[in-house]
C-alpha atoms as a printed R data frame, in Angstrom:
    type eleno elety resid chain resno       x      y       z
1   ATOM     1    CA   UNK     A     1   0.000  0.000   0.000
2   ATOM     2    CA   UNK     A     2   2.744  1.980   0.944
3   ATOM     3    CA   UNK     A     3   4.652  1.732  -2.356
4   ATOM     4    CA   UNK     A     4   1.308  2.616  -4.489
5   ATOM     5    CA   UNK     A     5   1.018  5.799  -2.679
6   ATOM     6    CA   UNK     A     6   4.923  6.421  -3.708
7   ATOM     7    CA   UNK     A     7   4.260  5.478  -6.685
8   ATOM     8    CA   UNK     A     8   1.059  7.895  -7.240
9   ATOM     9    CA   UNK     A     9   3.225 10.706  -5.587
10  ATOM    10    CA   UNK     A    10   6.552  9.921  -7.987
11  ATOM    11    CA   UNK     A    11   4.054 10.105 -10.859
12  ATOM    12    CA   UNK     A    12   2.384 13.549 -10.182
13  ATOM    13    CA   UNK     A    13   5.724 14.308  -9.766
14  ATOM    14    CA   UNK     A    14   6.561 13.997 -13.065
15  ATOM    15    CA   UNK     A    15   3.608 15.554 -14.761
16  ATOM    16    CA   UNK     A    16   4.150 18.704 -13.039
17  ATOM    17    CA   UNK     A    17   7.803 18.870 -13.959
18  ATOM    18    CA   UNK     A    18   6.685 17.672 -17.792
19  ATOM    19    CA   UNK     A    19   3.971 20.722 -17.599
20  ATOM    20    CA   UNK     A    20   5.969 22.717 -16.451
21  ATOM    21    CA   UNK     A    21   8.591 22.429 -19.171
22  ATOM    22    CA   UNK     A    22   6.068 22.204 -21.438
23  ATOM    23    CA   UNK     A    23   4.671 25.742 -20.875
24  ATOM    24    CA   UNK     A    24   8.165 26.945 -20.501
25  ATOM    25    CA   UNK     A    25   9.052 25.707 -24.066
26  ATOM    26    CA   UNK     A    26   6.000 27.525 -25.357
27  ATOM    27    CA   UNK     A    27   6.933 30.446 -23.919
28  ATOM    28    CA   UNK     A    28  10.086 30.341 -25.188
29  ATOM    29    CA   UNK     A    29   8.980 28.984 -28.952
30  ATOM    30    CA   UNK     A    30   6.527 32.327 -28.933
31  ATOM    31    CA   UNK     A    31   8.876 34.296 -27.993
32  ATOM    32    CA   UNK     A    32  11.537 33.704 -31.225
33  ATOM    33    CA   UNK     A    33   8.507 33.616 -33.745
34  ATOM    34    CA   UNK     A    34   7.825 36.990 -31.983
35  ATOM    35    CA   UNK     A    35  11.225 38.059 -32.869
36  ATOM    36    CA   UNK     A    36  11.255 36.250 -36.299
37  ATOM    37    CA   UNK     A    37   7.974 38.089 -37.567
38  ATOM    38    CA   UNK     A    38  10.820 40.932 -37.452
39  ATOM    39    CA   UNK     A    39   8.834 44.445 -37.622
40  ATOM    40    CA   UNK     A    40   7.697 46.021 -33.924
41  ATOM    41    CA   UNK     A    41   5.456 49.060 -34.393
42  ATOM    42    CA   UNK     A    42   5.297 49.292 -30.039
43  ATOM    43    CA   UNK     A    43   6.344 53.157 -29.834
44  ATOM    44    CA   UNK     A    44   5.701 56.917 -30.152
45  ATOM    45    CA   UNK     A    45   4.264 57.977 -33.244
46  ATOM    46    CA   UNK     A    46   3.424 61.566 -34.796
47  ATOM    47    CA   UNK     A    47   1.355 63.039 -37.573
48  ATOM    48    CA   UNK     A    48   0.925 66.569 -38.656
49  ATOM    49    CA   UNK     A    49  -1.907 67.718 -40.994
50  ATOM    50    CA   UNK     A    50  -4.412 70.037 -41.746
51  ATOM    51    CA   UNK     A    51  -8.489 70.275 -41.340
52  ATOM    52    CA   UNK     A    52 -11.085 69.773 -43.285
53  ATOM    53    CA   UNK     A    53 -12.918 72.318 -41.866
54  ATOM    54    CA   UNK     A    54 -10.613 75.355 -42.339
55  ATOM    55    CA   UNK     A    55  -6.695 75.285 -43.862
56  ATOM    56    CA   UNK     A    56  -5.565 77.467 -41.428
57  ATOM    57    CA   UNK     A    57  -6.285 74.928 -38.738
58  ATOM    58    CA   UNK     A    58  -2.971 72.936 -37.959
59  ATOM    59    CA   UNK     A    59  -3.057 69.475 -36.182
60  ATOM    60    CA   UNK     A    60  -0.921 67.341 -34.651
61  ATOM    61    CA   UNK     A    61  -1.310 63.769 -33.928
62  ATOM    62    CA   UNK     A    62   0.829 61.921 -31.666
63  ATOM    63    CA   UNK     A    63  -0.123 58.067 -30.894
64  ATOM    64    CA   UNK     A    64   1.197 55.276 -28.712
65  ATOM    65    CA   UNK     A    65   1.128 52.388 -30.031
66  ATOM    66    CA   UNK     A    66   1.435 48.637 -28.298
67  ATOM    67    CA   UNK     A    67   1.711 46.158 -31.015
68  ATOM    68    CA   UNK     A    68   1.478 42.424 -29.693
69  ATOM    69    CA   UNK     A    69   1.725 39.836 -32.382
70  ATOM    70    CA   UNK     A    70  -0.363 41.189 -35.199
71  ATOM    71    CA   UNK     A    71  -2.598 43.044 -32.896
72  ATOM    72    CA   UNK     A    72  -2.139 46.341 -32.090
73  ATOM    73    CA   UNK     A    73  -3.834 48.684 -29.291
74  ATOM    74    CA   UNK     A    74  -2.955 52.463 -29.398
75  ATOM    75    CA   UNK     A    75  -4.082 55.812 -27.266
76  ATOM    76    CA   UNK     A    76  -3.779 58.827 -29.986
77  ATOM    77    CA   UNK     A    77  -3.735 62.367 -28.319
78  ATOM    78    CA   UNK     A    78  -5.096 65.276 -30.597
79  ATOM    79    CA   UNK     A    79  -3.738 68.892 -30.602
80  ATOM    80    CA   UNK     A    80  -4.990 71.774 -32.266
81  ATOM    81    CA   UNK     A    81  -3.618 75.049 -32.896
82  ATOM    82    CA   UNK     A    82  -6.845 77.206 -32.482
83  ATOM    83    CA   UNK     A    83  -7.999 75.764 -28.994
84  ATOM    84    CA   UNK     A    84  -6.216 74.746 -25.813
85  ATOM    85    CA   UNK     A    85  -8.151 71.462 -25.405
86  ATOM    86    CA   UNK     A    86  -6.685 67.844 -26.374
87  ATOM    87    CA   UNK     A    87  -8.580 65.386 -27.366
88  ATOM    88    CA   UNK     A    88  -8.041 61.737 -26.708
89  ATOM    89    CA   UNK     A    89  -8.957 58.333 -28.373
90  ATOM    90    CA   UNK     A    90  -8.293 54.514 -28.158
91  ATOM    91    CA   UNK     A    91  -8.344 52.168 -30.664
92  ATOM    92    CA   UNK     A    92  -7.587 48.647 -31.940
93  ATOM    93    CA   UNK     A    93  -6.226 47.090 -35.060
94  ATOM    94    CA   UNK     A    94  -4.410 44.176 -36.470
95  ATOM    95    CA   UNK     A    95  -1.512 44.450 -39.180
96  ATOM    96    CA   UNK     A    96  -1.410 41.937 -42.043
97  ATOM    97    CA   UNK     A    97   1.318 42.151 -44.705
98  ATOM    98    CA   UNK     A    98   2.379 45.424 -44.463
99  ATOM    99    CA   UNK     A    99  -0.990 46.890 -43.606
100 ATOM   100    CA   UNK     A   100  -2.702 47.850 -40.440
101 ATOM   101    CA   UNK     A   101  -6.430 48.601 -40.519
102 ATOM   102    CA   UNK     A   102  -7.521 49.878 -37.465
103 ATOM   103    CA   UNK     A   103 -10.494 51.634 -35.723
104 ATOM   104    CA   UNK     A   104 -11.015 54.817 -32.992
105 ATOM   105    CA   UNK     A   105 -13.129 56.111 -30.573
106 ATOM   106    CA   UNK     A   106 -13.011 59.008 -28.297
107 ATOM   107    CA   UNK     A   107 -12.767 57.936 -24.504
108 ATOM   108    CA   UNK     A   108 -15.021 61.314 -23.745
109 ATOM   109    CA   UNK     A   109 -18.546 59.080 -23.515
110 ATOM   110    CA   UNK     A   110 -20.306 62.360 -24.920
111 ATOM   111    CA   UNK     A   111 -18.172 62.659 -28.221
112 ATOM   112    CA   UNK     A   112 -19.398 61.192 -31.106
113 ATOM   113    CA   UNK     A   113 -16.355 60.944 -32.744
114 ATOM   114    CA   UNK     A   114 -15.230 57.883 -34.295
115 ATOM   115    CA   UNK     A   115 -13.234 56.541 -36.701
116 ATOM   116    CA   UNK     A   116 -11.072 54.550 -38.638
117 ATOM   117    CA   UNK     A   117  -7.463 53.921 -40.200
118 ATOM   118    CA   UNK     A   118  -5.610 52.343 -43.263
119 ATOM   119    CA   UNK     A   119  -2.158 52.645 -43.069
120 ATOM   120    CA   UNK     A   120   0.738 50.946 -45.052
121 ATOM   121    CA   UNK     A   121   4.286 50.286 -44.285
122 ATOM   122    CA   UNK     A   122   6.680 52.479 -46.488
123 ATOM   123    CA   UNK     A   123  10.551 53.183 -45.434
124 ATOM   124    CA   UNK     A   124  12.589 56.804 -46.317
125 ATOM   125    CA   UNK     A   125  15.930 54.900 -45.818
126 ATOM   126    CA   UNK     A   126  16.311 50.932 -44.869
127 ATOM   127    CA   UNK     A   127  16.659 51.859 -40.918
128 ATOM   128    CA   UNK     A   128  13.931 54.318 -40.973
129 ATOM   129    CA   UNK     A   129  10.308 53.381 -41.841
130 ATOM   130    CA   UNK     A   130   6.656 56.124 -41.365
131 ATOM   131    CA   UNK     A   131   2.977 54.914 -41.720
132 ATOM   132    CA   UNK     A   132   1.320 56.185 -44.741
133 ATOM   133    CA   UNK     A   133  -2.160 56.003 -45.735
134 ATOM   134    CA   UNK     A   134  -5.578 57.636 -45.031
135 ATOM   135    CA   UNK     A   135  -8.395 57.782 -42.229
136 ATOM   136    CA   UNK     A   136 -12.167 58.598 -42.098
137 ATOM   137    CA   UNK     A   137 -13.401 60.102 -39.034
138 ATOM   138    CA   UNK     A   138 -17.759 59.598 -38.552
139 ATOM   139    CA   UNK     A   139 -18.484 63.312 -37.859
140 ATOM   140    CA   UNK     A   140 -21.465 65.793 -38.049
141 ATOM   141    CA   UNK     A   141 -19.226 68.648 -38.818
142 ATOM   142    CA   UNK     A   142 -18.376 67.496 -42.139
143 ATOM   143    CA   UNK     A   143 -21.681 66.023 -43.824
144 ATOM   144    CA   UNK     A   144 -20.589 66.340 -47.106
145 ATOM   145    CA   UNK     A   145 -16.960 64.999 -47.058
146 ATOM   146    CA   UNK     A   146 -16.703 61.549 -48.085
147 ATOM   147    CA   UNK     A   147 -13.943 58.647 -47.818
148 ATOM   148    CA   UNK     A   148 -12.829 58.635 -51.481
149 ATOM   149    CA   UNK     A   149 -12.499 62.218 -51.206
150 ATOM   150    CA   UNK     A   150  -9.041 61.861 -49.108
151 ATOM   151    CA   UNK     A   151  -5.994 61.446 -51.013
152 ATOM   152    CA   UNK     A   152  -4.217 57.843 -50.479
153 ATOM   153    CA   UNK     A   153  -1.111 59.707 -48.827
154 ATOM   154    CA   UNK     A   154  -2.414 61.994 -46.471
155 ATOM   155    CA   UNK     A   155  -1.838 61.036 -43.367
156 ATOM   156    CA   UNK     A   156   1.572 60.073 -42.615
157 ATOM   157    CA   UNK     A   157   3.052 59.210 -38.848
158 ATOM   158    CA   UNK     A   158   6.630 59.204 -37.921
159 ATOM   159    CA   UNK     A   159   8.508 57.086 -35.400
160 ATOM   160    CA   UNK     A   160   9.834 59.519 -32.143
161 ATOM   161    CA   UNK     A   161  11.410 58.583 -29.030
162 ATOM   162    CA   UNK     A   162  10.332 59.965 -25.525
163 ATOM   163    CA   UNK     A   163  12.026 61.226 -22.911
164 ATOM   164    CA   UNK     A   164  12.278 59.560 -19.753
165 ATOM   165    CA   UNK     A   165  10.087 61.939 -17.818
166 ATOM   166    CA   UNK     A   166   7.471 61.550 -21.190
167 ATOM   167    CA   UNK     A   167   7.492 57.900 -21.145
168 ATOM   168    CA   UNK     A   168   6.978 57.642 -17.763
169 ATOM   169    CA   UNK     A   169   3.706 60.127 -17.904
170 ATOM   170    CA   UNK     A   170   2.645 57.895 -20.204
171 ATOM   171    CA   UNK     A   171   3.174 54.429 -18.050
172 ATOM   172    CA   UNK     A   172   0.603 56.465 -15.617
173 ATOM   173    CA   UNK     A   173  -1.489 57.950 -17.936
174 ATOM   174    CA   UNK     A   174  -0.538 61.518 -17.073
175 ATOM   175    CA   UNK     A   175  -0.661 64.353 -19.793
176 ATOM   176    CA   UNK     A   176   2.301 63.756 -21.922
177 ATOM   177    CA   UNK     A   177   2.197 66.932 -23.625
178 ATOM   178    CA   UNK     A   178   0.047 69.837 -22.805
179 ATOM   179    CA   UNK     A   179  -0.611 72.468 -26.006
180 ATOM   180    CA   UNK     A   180   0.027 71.911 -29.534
181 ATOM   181    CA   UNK     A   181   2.932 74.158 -28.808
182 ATOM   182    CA   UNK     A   182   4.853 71.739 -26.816
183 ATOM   183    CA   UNK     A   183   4.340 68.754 -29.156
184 ATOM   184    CA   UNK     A   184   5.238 71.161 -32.098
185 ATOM   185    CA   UNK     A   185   8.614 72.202 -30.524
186 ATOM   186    CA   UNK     A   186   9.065 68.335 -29.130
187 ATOM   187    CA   UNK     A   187   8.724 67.021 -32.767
188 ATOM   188    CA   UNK     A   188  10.735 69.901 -34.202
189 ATOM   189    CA   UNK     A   189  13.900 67.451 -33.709
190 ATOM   190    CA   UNK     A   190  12.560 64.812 -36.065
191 ATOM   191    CA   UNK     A   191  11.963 67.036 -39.073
């Protein structure tokens, strides 16, 4: 009797050691195709561009992006240069050869804002690649605008690194930048 209950222990044992390296192999399997698939979007992005509202409105995009497989999650902060106010969405995505389709929405529950993305991958140089491509935003502001009417170009975003003090804002969720000022003199470097 003794020797069965041994035996029963020895073998649970064993499974737990075999799951265990089992999981840890997956892990580590997931973790070179991550590396394999080669291209990480995860970073600071920025876009500048006008309105369709008025051409002397300027603004400025900038969008964190947290790419996870061929997933993608991103927080985009608007800036304006007429008003003081910044507006922020979320949205999802997924990227599939070269192109990432994603959608937005405004976390301010009484915007109606919404909106959507198609962006491809295009390169200036071999080491440094931008997003290029166009977006439709659902708003009452600009009934008569439709989505063939933007060029296939217009929007492009640029890669940017934060500061330490930025990036950790961001880890908390803190204002990042506060005006369209400060983002226009932050991304003055990249031009």
């Amino acid at each position: 009797m003794n020797e069965i209950i041994k035996g029963i222990f020895n073998g649970l044992i064993v499974a737990f050691i075999i799951w265990i390296s089992k999981k840890l192999a997956q892990k580590i399997i997931d973790s070179i195709s991550m590396k394999s698939q080669g291209l990480n979007l995860t970073g600071c992005w920025f876009a500048e561009h006008g309105s369709y509202i008025n051409e002397n409105i300027a603004a400025i995009e900038v969008i964190y992006i947290w790419q996870q497989g061929e997933k993608i999650k991103y927080r985009m902060e608007q800036y304006a240069n007429f008003e003081d106010v910044k507006r922020i969405f979320c949205g999802k995505g997924i990227m599939r050869a070269g192109v990432i389709s994603t959608y937005y929405y405004a976390i301010d529950r009484t915007s109606k804002l919404i909106g959507c993305m198609n962006l491809q991958i295009k390169t200036q140089r071999a080491s440094n690649i931008y997003l290029s491509g166009t977006f439709y935003e659902v708003d009452e502001r600009k009934k008569k605008y439709f989505f063939e009417n933007y060029p296939e170009d217009y929007y492009k975003l640029y890669r940017m690194e934060l500061d330490w003090k930025r990036k950790f804002y961001l880890k908390y969720r803190k204002n990042v930048f506060h005006s369209f000022r400060e983002v226009e003199r932050y991304i003055g470097q990249y031009k």
